[in-house]
C-alpha positions in Angstrom: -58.6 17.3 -32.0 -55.3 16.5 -30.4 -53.8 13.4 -30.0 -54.7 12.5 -26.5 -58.3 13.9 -26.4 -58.5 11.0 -30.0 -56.7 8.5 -27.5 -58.8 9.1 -24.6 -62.4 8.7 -26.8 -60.5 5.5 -28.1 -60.3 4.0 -24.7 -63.8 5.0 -24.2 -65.1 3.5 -27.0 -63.2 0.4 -26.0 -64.2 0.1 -22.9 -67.8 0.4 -23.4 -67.2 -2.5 -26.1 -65.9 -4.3 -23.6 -68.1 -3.9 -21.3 -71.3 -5.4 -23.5 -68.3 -8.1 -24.4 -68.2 -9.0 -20.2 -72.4 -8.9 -20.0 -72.3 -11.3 -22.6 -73.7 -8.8 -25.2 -72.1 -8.2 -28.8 -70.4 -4.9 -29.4 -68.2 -3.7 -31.9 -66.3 -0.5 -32.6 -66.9 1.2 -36.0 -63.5 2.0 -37.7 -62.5 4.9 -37.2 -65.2 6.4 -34.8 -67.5 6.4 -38.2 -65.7 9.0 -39.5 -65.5 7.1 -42.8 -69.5 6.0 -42.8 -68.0 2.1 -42.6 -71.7 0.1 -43.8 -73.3 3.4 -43.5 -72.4 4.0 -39.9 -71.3 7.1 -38.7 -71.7 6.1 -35.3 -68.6 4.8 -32.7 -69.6 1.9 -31.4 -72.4 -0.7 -32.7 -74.7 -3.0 -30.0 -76.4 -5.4 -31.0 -79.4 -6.0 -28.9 -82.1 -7.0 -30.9 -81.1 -8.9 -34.2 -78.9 -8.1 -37.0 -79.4 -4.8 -37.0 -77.2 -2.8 -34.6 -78.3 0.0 -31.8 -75.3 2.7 -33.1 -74.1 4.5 -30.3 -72.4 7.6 -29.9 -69.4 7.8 -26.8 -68.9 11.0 -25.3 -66.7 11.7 -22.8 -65.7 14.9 -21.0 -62.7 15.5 -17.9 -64.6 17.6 -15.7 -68.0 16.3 -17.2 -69.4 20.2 -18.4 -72.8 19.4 -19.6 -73.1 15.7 -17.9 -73.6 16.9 -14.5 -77.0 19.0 -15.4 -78.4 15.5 -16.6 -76.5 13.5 -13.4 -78.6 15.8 -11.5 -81.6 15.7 -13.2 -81.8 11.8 -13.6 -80.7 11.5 -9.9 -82.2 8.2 -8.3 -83.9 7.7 -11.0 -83.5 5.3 -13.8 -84.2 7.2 -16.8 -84.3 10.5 -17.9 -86.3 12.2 -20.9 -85.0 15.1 -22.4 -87.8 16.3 -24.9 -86.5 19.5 -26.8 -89.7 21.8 -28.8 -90.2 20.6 -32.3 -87.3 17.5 -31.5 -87.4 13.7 -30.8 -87.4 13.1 -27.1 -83.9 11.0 -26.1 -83.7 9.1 -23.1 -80.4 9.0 -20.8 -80.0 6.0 -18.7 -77.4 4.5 -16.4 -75.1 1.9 -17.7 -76.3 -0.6 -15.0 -80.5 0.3 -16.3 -79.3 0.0 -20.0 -77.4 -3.3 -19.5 -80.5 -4.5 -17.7 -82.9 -3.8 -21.0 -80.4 -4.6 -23.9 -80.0 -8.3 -22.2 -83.6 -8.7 -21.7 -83.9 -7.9 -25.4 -81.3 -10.4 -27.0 -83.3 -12.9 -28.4 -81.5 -16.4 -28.2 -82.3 -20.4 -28.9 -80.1 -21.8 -27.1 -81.4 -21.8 -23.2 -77.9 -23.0 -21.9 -76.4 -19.3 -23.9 -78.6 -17.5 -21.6 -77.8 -18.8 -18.6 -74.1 -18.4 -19.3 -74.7 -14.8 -20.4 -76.6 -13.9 -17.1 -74.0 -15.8 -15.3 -70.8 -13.6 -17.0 -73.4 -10.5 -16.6 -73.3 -11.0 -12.8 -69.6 -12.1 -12.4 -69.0 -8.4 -14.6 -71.3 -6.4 -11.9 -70.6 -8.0 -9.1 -66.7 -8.2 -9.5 -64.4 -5.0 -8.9 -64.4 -2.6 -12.3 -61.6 -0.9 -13.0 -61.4 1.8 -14.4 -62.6 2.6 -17.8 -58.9 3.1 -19.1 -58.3 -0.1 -17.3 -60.7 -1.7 -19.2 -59.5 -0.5 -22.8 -55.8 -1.2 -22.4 -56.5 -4.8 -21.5 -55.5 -7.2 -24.6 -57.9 -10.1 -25.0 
């Protein structure tokens, strides 16, 4: 892999972080896109949605988008698609707005004052302009 096709999935991988980070969810990049199986992990970015556990997630991202297309068609208004292969666990690709959506309703939190802060910096994040996603990455908190 050259270096800019490594720097471009680091500023994806970023910028998904940071966008859980603005909807008030955690999210953590795994060193070195998991190549070195940090806690077990080979995966590129961790969410954690529903305890201490994290969902590992896995960021692709293409130029012209060869392969995501098919499934942009296929989803189309929709807001989930199920890809179920022969003899293979079914996945599920969703829009980032539909997944947001879920992995807030799932955080499980005691304080009632953190909630309504997180929904409040969840709207201010969808409702404000987003850049774009190397927009996103290059920003220093």
């Amino acid at each position: 892999m050259g270096k800019s096709s490594r720097d471009k999935g680091l500023r994806r991988e970023r910028a998904i972080v940071d966008i859980h980070v603005k909807c008030g969810l955690r999210a953590e990049r795994v060193p070195l896109s998991g190549a070195v199986r940090y806690r077990g992990n080979g995966a590129d970015v961790d969410l954690y949605v529903r305890g201490p556990e994290p969902v590992k997630a896995e960021v692709k991202a293409r130029g012209e988008g060869d392969g995501f297309k098919t499934l942009e068609r296929w989803l189309g208004g929709n807001d989930a698609l199920f890809l179920w292969r022969d003899r293979a666990t079914p996945m599920v690709v969703l829009p980032l707005h539909v997944w947001i959506e879920i992995a807030r309703r799932s955080v499980r939190c005691t304080d009632p004052d953190a909630d309504r802060e997180r929904a409040h910096r969840a709207r201010q994040a969808e409702e404000g302009p987003l850049p774009p996603a190397d927009a996103i990455a290059g920003a220093t908190p």
